[in-house]
C-alpha positions in Angstrom: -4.6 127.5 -2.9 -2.0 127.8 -6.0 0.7 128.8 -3.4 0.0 125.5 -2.0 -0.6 123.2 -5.2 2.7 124.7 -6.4 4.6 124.0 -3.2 3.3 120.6 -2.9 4.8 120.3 -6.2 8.3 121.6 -5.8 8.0 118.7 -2.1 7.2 116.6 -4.5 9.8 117.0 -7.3 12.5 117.4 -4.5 12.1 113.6 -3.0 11.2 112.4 -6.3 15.1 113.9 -7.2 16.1 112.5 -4.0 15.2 109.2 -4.9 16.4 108.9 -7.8 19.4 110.3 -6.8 19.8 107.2 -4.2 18.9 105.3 -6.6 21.6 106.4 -9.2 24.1 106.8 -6.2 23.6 102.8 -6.1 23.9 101.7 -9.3 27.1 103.5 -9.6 28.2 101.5 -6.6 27.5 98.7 -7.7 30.2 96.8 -9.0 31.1 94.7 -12.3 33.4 91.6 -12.7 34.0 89.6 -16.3 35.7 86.2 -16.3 37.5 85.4 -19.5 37.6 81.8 -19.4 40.4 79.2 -20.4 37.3 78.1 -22.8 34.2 76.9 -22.6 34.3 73.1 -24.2 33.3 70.7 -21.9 30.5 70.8 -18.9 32.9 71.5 -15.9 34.0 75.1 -17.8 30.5 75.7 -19.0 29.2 74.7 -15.8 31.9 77.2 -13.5 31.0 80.3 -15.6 27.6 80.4 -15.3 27.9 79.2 -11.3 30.4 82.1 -11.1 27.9 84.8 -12.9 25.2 83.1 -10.4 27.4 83.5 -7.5 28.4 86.9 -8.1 24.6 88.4 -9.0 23.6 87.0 -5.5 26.2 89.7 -4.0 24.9 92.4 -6.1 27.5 92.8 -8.5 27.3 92.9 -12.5 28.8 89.6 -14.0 29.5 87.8 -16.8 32.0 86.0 -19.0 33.7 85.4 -22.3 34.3 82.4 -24.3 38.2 82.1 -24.2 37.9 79.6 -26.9 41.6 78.1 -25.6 43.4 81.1 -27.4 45.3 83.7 -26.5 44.4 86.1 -29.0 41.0 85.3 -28.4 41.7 86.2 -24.5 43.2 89.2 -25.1 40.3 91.2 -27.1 38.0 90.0 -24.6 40.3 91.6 -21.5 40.5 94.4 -23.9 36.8 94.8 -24.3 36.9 94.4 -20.7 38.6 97.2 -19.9 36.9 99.6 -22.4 33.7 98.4 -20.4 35.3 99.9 -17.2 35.3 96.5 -15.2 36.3 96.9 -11.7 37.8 93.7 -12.0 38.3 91.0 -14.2 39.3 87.0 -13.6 41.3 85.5 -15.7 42.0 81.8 -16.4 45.4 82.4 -19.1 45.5 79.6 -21.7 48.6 81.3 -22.5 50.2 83.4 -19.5 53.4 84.9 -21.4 51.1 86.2 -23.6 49.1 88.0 -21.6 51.5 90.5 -20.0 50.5 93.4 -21.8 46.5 93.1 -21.5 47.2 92.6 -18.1 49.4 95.7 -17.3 47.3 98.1 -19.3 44.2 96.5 -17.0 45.8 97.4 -13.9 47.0 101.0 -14.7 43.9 101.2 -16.1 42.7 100.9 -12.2 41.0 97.3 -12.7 42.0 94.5 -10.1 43.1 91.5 -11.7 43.1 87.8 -10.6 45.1 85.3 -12.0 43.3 81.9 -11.8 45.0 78.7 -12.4 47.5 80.0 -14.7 50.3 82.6 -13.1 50.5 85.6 -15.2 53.4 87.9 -14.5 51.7 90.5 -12.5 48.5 90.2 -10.5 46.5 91.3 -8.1 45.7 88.2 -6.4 46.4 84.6 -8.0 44.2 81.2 -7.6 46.3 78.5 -8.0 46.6 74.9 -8.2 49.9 73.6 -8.9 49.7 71.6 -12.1 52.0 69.4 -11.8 51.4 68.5 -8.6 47.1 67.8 -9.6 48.5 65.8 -12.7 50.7 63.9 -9.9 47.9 63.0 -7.8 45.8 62.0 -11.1 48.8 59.6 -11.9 48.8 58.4 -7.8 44.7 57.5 -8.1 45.8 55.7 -11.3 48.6 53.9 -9.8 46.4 53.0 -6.8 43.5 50.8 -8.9 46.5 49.8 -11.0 48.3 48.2 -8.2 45.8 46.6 -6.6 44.0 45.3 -9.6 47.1 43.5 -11.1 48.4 42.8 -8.1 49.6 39.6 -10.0 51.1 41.1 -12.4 55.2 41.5 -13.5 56.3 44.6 -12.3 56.1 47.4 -15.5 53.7 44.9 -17.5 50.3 47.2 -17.3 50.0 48.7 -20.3 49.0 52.7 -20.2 48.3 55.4 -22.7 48.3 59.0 -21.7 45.8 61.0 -24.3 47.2 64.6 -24.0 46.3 68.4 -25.6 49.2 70.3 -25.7 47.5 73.9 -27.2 48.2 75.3 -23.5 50.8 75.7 -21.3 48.4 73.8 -18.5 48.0 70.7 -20.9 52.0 70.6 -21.6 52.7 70.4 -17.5 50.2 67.8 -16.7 50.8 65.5 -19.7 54.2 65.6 -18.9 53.8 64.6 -15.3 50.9 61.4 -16.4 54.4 60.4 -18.5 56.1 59.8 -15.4 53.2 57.1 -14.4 56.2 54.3 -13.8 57.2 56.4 -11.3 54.1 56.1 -9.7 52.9 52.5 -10.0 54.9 49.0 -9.9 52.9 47.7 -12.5 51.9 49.9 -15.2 54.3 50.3 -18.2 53.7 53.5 -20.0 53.2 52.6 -23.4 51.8 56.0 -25.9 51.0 59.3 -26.2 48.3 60.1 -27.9 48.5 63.7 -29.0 45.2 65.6 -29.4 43.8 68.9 -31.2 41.8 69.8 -28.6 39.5 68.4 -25.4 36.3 67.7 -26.7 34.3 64.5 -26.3 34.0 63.6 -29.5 37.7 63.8 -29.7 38.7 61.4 -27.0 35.9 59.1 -28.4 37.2 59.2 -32.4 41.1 58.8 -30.8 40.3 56.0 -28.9 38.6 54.1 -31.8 41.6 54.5 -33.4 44.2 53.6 -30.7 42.1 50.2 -30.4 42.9 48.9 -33.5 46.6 49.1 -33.3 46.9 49.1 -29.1 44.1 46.8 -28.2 45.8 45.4 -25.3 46.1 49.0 -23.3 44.2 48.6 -20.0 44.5 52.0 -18.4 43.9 55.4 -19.8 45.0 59.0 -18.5 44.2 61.7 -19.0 44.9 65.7 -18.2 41.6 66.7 -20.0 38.0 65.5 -18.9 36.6 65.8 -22.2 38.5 63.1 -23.7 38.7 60.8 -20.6 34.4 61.0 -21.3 35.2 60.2 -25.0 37.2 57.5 -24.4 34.6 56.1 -21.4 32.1 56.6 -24.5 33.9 54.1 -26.9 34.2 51.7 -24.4 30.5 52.3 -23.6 28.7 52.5 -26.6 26.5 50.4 -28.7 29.6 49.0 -31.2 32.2 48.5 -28.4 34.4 45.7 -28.5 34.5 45.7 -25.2 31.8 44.1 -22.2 33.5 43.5 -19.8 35.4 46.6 -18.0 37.1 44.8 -15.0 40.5 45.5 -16.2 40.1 49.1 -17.4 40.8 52.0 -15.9 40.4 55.6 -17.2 41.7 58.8 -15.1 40.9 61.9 -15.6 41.5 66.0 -14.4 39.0 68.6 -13.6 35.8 66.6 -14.3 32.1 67.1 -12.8 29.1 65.9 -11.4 28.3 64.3 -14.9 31.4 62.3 -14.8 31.2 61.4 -11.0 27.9 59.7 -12.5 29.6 57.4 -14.3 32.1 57.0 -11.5 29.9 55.3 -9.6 28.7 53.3 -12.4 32.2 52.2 -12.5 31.7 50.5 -9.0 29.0 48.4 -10.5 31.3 47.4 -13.4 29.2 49.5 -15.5 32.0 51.8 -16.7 35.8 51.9 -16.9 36.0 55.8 -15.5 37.3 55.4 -12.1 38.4 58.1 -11.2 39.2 61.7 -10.9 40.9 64.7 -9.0 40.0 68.4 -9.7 40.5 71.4 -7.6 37.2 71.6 -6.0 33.5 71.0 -6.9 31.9 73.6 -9.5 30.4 74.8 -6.6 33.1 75.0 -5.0 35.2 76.8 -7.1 32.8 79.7 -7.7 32.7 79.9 -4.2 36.0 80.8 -3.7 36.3 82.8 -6.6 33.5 85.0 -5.0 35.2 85.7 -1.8 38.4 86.0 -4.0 36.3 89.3 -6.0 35.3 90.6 -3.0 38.7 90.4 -0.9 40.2 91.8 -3.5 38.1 94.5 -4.5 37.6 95.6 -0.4 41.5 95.1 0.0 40.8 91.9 2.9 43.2 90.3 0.8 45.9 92.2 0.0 47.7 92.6 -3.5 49.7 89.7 -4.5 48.0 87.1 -2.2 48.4 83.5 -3.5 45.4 81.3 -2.7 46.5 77.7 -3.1 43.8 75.2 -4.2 43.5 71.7 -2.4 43.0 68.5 -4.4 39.8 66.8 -4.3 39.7 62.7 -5.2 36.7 61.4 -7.0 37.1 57.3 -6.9 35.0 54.4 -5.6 35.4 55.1 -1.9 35.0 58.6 -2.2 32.3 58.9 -5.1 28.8 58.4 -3.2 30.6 61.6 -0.3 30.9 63.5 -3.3 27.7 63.4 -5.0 26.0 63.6 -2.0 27.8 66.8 -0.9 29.3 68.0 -3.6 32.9 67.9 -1.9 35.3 65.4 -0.5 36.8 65.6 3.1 37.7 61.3 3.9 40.6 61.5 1.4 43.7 63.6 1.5 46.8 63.9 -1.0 48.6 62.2 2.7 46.5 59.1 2.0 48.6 58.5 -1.3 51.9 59.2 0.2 
């Protein structure tokens, strides 16, 4: 009877270190992925790093992601911290790209897979990108559009614009530059200031546009590279104290906005609001999509090293808005339709 107490024992010790020997085989399969993010002001990049940790959990992997803050130095300890972690790969959305050249070579000897997104770094495994000054050129041809055919009466060059900029990254330089150029894209408008912000935020956009109004009340159309301050000038204009009623002849345009702001896209139908507009890269959604299958192809080597995925261009306006919220995409309009 002990014989066979002790052997039942020893049975049951071996599956028991079977077990958990499957068990600890597949944790250390499973794999990890961190996304150090351009920053996280605004809802869209709040929004797209918890999607992408969503996303990513669903397949089985370890995810998460760090505050860029819109600073380099920031970006770098967290690629660093990364890397001491033992990531097996790590996303990274450069505010800086020149400066990240070391932090990225010491990741990939290191033996973790690197994706560039949106901003080219010098080396990669595989890069995401959307051309920048080609999205701030579409912005500025949804701009020019409503422009046009809302002062259709207008002299040529008379339509006053502002272009609200944030020049703390290399992203923000490109696009603001290209939302200059908005003669070039419209018969009517007539670009008229730059107004130079410290950063994206809301609150910004809202306090700059106050401003602005008191010395450039006749401005009709507003661009801008940076969602948070296209909302915070949409929220001057909307707000309790505005000077303003009536929104027929104002236009505000913005980059890489989100549900949230498609909102008040529609409102804008109904003369409700003055944000008409928008172009991104794709839906939150979207986005974390393709960054998944990005991770995955890279990691399984489906896509090889230094594969460039090119984003396409999404436009949020009034004929497009309701497609949008309804399916979180848009497919009826194509950069050809503003050719």
């Amino acid at each position: 009877m002990m014989k066979r107490t002790v052997a039942m024992l020893i049975a049951a010790g071996m599956t028991a270190t079977a077990l958990f020997g499957t068990t600890a085989a597949y944790a250390e399969e499973k794999k990890s992925v961190g996304f150090v993010t351009f920053g996280l002001g605004g809802d869209f990049f709040q929004n797209l790093a918890d999607t992408f940790v969503e996303k990513m959990n669903e397949e089985g992997w370890d995810a998460q992601y760090a505050d860029g803050e819109f600073n380099p130095t920031t970006q770098i300890e967290a690629m660093e911290n990364y890397v001491a972690m033992g990531m097996d790969e790590i996303v990274l959305w450069s505010v800086a790209p020149e400066a990240m050249d070391t932090v990225v070579a010491d990741a990939r000897k290191a033996g973790v897979k690197v994706i560039a997104f949106v901003a080219p770094t010098s080396e990669y495994d595989t890069l995401m990108v959307a051309d920048n000054a080609e999205l701030a050129d579409s912005c500025a041809k949804l701009a020019a559009k409503w422009i046009d055919e809302t002062f259709a009466d207008a002299e040529d060059h008379s339509v006053p614009v502002a272009v609200f900029s944030c020049r703390t990254a290399e992203t923000g330089v490109i696009q603001a530059d290209e939302l200059l150029k908005i003669e070039e894209f419209s018969d009517k408008a007539k670009f008229e200031i730059e107004v130079e912000c410290p950063d994206e935020d809301l609150n910004t956009g809202l306090s700059k546009m106050e401003n602005l109004y008191i010395t450039n009340p006749d401005i009709k159309v507003f661009l801008s590279a940076h969602n948070g301050l296209g909302l915070g000038i949409n929220s001057y204009f909307t707000g309790i104290s505005s000077p303003v009623k009536d929104y027929s002849d104002l236009g505000i345009f913005t980059i890489n906005g989100d549900i949230a702001a498609a909102e008040i896209i529609k409102k804008s139908v109904d003369g409700e609001a003055p944000l008409r507009g928008m172009v991104l890269t794709g839906s939150v959604d979207e986005t974390a999509n393709e960054l998944r299958d990005a991770i995955i192809g890279t990691q399984d080597g489906t896509i090889e090293e230094g594969t460039v995925i090119n984003a396409k261009t999404t436009f949020v306006f009034a004929d497009t808005v309701d497609e949008y919220l309804e399916t979180g995409a848009v497919t009826t309009v194509t950069d050809a339709d503003f050719e």
